[in-house]
N, C-alpha and C positions, 0 to 999 in steps of 0.2 A: 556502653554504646551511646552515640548523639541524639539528645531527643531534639527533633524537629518540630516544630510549632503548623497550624494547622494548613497556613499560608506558603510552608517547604514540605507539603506531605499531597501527594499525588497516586489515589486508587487509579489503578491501571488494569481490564478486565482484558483477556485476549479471548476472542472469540472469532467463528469462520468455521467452514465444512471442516470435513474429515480430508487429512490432508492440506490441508494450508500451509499447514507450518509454525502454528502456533506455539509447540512446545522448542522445536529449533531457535525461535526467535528470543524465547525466553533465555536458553542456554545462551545465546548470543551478548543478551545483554548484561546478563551476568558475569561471561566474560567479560566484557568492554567493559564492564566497571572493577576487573581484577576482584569479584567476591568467588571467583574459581578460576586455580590455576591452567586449567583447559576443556575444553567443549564436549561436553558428550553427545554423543547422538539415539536416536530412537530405533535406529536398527541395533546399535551396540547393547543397548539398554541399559544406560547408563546417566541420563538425563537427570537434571534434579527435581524434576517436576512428575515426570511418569518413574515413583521409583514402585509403586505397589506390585504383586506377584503379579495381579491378575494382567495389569497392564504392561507389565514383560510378554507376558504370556499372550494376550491377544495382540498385540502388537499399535497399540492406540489408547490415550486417554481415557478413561474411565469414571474419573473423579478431579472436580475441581480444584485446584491444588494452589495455594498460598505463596508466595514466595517474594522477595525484598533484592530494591539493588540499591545504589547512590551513587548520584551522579550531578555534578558540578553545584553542592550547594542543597541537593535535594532529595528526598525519599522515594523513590517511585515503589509503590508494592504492587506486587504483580498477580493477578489471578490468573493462570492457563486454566480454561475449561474445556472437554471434550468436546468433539465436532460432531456427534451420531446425536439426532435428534433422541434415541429412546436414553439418553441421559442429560434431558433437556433443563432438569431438576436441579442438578448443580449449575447451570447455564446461568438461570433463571434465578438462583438464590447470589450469583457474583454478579449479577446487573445491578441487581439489589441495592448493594453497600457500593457499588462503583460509581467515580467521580465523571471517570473518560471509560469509554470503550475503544479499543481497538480492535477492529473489524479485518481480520486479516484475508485475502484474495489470491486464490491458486491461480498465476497468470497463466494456468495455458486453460484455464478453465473459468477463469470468471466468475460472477457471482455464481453461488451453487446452491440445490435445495435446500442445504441447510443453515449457510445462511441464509436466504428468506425466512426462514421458519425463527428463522434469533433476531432478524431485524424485524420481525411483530411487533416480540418483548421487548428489542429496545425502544421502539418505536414511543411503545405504551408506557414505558415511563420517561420519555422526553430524554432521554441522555444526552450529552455531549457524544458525539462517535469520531473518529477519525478512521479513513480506509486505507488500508495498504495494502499495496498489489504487489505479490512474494514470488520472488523467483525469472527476477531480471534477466539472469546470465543464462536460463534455461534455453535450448535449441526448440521449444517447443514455446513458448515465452511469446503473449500478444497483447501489447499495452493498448492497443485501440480497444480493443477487444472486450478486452477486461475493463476500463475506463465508462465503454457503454454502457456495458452491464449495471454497474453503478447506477450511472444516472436514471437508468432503466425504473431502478429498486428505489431510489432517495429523490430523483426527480433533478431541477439542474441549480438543483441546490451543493451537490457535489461538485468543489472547486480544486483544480490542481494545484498543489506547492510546486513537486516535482515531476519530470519525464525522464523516462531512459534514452542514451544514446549510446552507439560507440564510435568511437575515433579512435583511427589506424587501431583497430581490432579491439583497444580496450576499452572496456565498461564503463562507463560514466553517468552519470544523472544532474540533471540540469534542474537545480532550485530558485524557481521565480521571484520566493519571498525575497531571499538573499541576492539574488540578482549572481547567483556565481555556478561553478561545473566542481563537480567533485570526480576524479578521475583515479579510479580503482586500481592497484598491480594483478596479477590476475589470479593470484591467490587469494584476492579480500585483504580486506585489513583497512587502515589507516589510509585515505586517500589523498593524494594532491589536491588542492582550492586554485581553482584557474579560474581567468577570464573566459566569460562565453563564448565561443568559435562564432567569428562574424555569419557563417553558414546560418546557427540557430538563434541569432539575436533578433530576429523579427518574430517567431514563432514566442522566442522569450519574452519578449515587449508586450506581445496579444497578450498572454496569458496572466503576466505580472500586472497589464491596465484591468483584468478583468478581476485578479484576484481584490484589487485595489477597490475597484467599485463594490465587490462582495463586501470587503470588511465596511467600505463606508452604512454601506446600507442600516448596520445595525447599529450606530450609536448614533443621535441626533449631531454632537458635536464633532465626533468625524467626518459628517457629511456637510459640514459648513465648511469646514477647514477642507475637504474637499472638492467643493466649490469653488474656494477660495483660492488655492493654492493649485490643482487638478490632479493632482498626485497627494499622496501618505509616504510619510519616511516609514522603514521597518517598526518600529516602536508601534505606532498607530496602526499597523495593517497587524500587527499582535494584538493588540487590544482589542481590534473589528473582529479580528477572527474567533475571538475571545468568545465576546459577545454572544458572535454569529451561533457559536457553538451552545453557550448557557442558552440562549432561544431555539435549539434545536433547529436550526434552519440556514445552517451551516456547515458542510462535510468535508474537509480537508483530508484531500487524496495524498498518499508518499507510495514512491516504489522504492525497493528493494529486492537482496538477496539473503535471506536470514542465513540459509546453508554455508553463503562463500563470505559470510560476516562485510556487507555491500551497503552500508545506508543506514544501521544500524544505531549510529554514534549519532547521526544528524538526529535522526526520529526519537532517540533521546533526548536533545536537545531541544524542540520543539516541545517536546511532553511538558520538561520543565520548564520552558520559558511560557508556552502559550495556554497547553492542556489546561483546562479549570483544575483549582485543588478542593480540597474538603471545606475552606471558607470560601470558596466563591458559590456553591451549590445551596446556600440561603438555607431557612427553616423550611422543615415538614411537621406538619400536622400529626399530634397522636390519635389514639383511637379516641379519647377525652375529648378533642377539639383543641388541646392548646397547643403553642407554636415552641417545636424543640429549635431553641437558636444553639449553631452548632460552636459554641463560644467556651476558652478553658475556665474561665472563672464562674462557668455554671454549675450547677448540682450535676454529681456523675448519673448518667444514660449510655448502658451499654446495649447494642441489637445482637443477640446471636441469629447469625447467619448459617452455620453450617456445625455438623457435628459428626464426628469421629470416633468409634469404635475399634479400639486396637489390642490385640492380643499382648496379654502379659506388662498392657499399658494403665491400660481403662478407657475411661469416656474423656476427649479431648474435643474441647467448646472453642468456638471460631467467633472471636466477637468484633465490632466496629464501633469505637467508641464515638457517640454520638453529640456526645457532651460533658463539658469537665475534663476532668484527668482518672484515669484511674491506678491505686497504686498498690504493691505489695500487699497481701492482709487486708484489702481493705473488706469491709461488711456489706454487701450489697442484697437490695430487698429482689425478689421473682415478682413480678407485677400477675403471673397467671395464677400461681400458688400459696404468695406472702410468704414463701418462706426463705430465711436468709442465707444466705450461701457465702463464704469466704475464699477470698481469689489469694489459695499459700502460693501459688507459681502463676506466674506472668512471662508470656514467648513473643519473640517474632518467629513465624513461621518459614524457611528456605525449602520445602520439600517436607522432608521426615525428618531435617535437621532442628532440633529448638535451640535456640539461642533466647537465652534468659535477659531480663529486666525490671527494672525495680517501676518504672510506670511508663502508660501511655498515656500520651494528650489527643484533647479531640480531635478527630477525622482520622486515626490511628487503626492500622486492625493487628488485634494480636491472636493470643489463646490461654488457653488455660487449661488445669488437667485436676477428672474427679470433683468437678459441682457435683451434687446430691440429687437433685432434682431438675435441672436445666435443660433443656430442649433446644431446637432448633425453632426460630421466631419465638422465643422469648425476650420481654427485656430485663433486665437489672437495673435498678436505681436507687439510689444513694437513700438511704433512711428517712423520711417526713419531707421526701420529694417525689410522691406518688405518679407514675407516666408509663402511659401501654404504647408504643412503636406499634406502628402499624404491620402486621404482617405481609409476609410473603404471601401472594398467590400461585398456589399450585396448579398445573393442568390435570384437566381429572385425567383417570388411567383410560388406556385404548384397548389392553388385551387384558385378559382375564382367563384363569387356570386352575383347577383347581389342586390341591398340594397334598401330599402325606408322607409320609418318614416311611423309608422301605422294611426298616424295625422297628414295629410296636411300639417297644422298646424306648424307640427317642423322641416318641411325639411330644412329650413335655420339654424336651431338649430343642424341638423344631421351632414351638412356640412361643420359647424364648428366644431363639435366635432371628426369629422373623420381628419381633419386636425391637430387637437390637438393630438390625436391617431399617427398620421404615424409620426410628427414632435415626438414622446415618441418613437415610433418601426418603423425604415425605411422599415424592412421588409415589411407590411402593405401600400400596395399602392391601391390610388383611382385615379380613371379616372372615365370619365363617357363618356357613345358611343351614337355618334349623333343619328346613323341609329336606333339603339335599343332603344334609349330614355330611357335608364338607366345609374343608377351611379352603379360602379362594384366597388367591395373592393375585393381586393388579397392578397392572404399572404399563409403562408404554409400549414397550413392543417387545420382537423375542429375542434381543440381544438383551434387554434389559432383563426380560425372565432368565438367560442364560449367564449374566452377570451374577443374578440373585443362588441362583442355581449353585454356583461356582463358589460363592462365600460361604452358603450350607455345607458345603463340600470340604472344601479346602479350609476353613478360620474356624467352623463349629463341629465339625467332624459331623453332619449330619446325612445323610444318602435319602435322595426324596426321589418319588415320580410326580408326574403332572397328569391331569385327566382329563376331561372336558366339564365344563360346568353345568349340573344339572338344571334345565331350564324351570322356574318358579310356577308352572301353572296353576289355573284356579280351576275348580269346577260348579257349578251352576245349573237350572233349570229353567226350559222355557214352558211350562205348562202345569195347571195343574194335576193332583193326581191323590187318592186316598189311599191308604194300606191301614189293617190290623194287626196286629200279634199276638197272639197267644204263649206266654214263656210258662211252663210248668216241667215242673221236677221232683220229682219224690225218691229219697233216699235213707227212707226211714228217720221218726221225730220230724220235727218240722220240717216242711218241702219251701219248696219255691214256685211262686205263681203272681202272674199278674198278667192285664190283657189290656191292649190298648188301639185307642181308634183316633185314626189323625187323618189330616189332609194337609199335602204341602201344596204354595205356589210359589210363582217368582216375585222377589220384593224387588221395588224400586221409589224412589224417591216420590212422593206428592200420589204414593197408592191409595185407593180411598178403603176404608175399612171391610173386612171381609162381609158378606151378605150371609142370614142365613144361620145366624150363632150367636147363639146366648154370650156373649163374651164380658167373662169376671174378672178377667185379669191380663195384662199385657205387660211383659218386659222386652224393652232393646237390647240389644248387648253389638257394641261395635266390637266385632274380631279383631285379633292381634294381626291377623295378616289380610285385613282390608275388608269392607264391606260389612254385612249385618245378618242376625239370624232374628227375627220379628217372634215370640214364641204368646200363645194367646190359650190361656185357659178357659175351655169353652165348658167343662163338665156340670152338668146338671144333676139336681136327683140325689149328690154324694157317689154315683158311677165309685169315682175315684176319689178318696183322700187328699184333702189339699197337700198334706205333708209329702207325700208320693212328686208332684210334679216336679220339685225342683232334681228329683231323681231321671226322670224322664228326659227333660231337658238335657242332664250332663249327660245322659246315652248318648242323644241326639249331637251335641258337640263334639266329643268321642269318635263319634261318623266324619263328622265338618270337618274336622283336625287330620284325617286319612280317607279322603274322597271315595267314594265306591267305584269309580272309572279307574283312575291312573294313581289314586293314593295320593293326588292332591288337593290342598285344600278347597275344601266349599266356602261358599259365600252366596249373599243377596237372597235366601230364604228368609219365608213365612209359615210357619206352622200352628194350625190350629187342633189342641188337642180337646176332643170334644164327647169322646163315650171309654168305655172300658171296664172291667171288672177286676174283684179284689177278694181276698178272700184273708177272714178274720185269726186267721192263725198265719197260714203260709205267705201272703203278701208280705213285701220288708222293700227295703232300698234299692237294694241289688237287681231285686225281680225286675223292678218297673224301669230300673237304668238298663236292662239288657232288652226288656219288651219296649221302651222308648227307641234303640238304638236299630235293632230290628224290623221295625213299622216306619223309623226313618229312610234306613237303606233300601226296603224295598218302593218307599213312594217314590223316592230320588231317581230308582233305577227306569220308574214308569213314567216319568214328567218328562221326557224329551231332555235328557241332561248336556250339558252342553260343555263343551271344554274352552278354556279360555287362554290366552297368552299373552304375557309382557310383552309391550310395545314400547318403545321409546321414539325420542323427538332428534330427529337425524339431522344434523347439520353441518353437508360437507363443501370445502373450497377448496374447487378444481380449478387447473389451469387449462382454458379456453378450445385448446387443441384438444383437453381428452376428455373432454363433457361428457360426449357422445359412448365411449366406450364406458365410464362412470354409471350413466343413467341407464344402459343396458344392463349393466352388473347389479345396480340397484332393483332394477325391475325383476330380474331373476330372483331376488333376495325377497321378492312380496312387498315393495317396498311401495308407498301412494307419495310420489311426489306430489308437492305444495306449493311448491312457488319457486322461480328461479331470480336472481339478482345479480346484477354485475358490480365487481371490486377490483376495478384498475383490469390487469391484462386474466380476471380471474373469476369464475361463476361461481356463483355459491347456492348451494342445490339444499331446499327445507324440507324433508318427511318427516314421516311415518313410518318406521319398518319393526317388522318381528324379530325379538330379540336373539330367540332361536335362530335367523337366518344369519345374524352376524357374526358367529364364532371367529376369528379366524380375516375379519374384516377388515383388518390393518394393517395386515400383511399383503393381502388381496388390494388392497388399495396402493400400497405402495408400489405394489409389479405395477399394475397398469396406471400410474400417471409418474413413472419415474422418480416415485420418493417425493412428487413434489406439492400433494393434497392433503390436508388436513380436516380432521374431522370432529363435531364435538357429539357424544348421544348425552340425553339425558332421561330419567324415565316417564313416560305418560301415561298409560293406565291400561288397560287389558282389552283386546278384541278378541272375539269369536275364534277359532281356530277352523280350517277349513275342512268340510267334511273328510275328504280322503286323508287328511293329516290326523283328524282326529282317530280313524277308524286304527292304522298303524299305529298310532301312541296306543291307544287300549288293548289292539290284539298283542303292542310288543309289552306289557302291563300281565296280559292274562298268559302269556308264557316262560315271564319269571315267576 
């Protein structure tokens, strides 16, 4: 196959709602460059880009998908990535390594939530984008419409190439750059190159002086020569737009029909002639500070981007060579692990098709199959050329569930296969919680849990349920309170005894020393799950055995570690143990760790104990019409708004809410603002629980 150098090689991301047309457009242009002999479609299921079960099966994208075409001269690789935001993961990891985005537009629907929610990410790393409004020939089909929309979202930085018309009934599209009509048969295909119809030559004039002042704006010497002369030939309105694009402040609109193959050949031809390639996108910075220049006679720099788990395959690694070349065999260092990995297979990727090569040059993305240790956001680098690539940033997860294998039987089977899972989608993280004695899988919503669901099922042979996540609470005292115990046991030969006398309070920060106590000894001890138990040996007299206390103590923890309310942890206790009795044969370890654990739980049950609950830092952006209905839902939820702020046509709402109140909160959010709010929690620390809530957790605590 031709290797193309970095200046003929053109990442090309398709991104846009559900329904756009992204995966069509793809088939499309693959045809048009004859690398398939005919077009498959997404109802047939037969596409080169949706070929996985699951995405037969639901009927839509699922996974970011690789694929190559060439065309006049040029490399364009193509990523299709899903339109549903809860597989925002793969989105988000093909922005990444992308040169240009293409931003595709359902005309009869216009910009849609989900693109908003991808035009963030592109936003946030500055892309080149180009938009295209899909689905010209549709009866439902409205190019103002959708045009606005645009500008709406990117502001009036979004400049037309193209517009649709039709004369005497057929399709045509009117290119400003080119100054000409391209007029369609009404099958698609190959269209005729005419002169503009005197009718649209002033609407074409407007928009060709405006495209013209667009491009000049962004090179200094464009805009002389614009001055100069008042107009740009084509060459120069490429290069402005070029520009326009590398500065992100530039959006060049194309319509089309990707379905009736409508526009497809031109929008290729712009990609190559104007799109930026992999050498016009300059250096980026590693995580070291120095600058990766994206140049072939550097030391190799590979970024894996994405990674692949496939039955009866292995592990297949997605990389974008950043620098150098990379070739057969070659020995490449992991920058997160040091350890060396050898690339025996090198692909371009068409689908699920690999097509083999002996190397790639920079700005190149291929694959590879069975590295040892290799991840997704790792880098590789050429031996005593040390360099960490910046990673990918993930969005943290929205819903949360917790998991188990329906047979015993295959929970080590689950645990691996969830592993294999999040190592294929980072978004998808597992943990599992001591207190709750569950493993919890998160990720962004419940197509995305029903996605996950569907791989345990169908690829690892695994059958799970889901349950709700048991909430983390703490428990605590507001008061103080004294208890004794008395432990004795006699069972013939040495018995068990010991007796002890304590007083707990509430600890907090800058407490001043208890009043009232011989105190000989203080230890801190910060708990593993937050806060502090203060513990003060007050004994006088010898009462008790120094050797005794540290037994006393781990009762006492013992209790902390299974709360005497709800069986959740304690925290932010003081205990002063300060009398007690012993006796010279029966006293031992044991006694004074059950008589410590006993005189703990009954002062805890007498202090006014207080139950506590995870709060998080809520931070949602709503769009302006459904504030109102948000901030209701919110308040239902116990939630203390904090402050509200406007972001373009859009509010963005800052609390406080119980975490317990959000189960289920992102689904709920999505009815009521139409898919189109987004939200971030993060955790902040524990409030009080309200009476009537606590009294139900305890009575439903004392009925299991």
């Amino acid at each position: 196959m031709k290797i193309y150098d970095q200046k003929h090689i053109k990442n090309v991301v398709f991104v846009g709602a559900h329904n756009s047309g992204k995966t069509t457009l793809a088939e499309t242009m693959l045809f048009e460059a004859d690398l398939i002999n005919r077009r498959g479609s997404v109802e047939n299921k037969n596409t080169v880009s949706d070929y996985h079960e699951i995405e037969h099966e639901k009927g839509n994208s699922v996974f970011a998908t690789p694929l190559h075409t060439e065309w006049r001269n040029y490399k364009i690789n193509i990523i299709d990535t899903p339109g549903l935001d809860d597989f925002i993961g793969e989105v988000i990891s093909s922005i990444r390594v992308a040169d240009t985005i293409l931003t595709i537009i359902n005309g009869q629907q216009g910009v849609e939530v989900g693109t908003e929610i991808i035009w963030n990410y592109i936003d946030k790393y500055r892309k080149p984008t180009i938009f295209v409004i899909n689905q010209i020939d549709h009866p439902a089909f409205n190019f103002e419409e959708s045009l606005k929309s645009i500008s709406n979202l990117v502001g009036n930085n979004a400049v037309q190439i193209q517009y649709p018309v039709k004369i005497d009934g057929a399709q045509c599209i009117i290119d400003v750059l080119k100054m000409r009509m391209y007029k369609f048969p009404a099958e698609g295909g190959k269209p005729e190159k005419l002169e503009i119809p005197d009718d649209q030559k002033e609407k074409a004039e407007f928009l060709h002086n405006e495209l013209v002042e667009k491009a000049a704006e962004n090179d200094e010497e464009l805009m002389e020569l614009f001055f100069e002369k008042g107009s740009l030939d084509e060459n120069e309105m490429r290069k402005g737009i070029k520009a326009g694009m590398l500065n992100h402040e530039l959006f060049p609109v194309f319509c089309m029909s990707a379905l009736s193959d409508m526009g497809s050949g031109r929008l290729m031809g712009f990609i190559d002639n104007v799109a930026p390639a992999a050498a016009d996108l300059g250096s980026e910075q590693s995580t070291e500070g120095a600058d990766i220049v994206p140049e072939k006679d550097g030391n190799t720099a590979l970024f894996v981007f994405k990674t692949v788990h496939q039955p009866n395959l292995g592990q297949l690694t997605f990389f974008k060579v950043k620098r150098g070349e990379v070739k057969l065999n070659d020995k490449l260092v992991n920058s997160r692990t040091g350890e060396t990995e050898v690339l025996n297979q090198l692909f371009i990727m068409d689908g699920k098709e690999r097509i083999a090569v002996a190397r790639l040059t920079v700005g190149d993305i291929g694959a590879t199959l069975k590295l040892k240790d290799t991840e997704t956001n790792d880098t590789l680098f050429q031996p005593g050329s040390e360099v960490t690539i910046k990673p990918i940033k993930y969005p943290q997860p929205r819903y949360h569930k917790a998991i188990s294998a329906i047979n015993n039987k295959d929970e080590e089977k689950l645990s691996e296969a969830l592993k294999k899972i999040h190592s294929q989608d980072p978004t998808v993280e597992i943990s599992y919680s001591k207190e709750g004695r569950q493993l919890i899988v998160s990720c962004q919503g419940e197509l995305h849990l029903a996605m996950v669901e569907w791989i345990l099922l169908n690829i690892y042979g695994v059958e799970v349920s889901f349950q709700k996540p048991k909430i983390a609470f703490r428990e605590t005292i507001q008061r103080s309170a004294n208890a004794n115990y008395r432990h004795k046991k006699q069972s013939g030969g040495s018995g068990q005894f010991a007796q002890v006398h304590m007083k707990i309070e509430p600890w907090h920060e800058d407490i001043p020393e208890p009043e009232g106590f011989n105190i000989r000894g203080k230890e801190e001890i910060d708990l593993p799950w937050g806060g502090k138990l203060v513990f003060y040996n007050c004994i006088v007299g010898g009462a008790i055995d120094q050797r005794y206390l540290p037994s006393i103590m781990k009762g006492i923890l013992e209790v902390m570690e299974e709360g005497p309310l709800t069986g959740s942890y304690c925290r932010d206790v003081r205990v002063m143990v300060y009398d007690g009795k012993m006796h010279s044969v029966d006293s031992n370890d044991i006694s004074f760790k059950i008589a410590g654990a006993h005189a703990f739980k009954e002062a805890f049950l007498n202090a006014n104990p207080k139950l506590l609950e995870p709060t998080v830092e809520l931070t949602v952006k709503v769009p302006e019409e459904t504030v109102g209905n948000v901030m209701t839902d919110l308040q239902s939820r116990r939630a203390i708004i904090q402050g509200i702020e406007s972001d373009h046509n859009y509010q963005v709402l800052k609390c406080i809410a119980p975490e317990a109140e959000l189960f289920g909160y992102s689904t709920d959010l999505r009815s009521l603002t139409q898919g189109r709010a987004t939200f971030k929690a993060s955790f902040s620390g524990y409030q009080p629980v309200p009476a009537n809530i606590q009294n139900e957790l305890v009575n439903l605590e004392v009925e299991h």
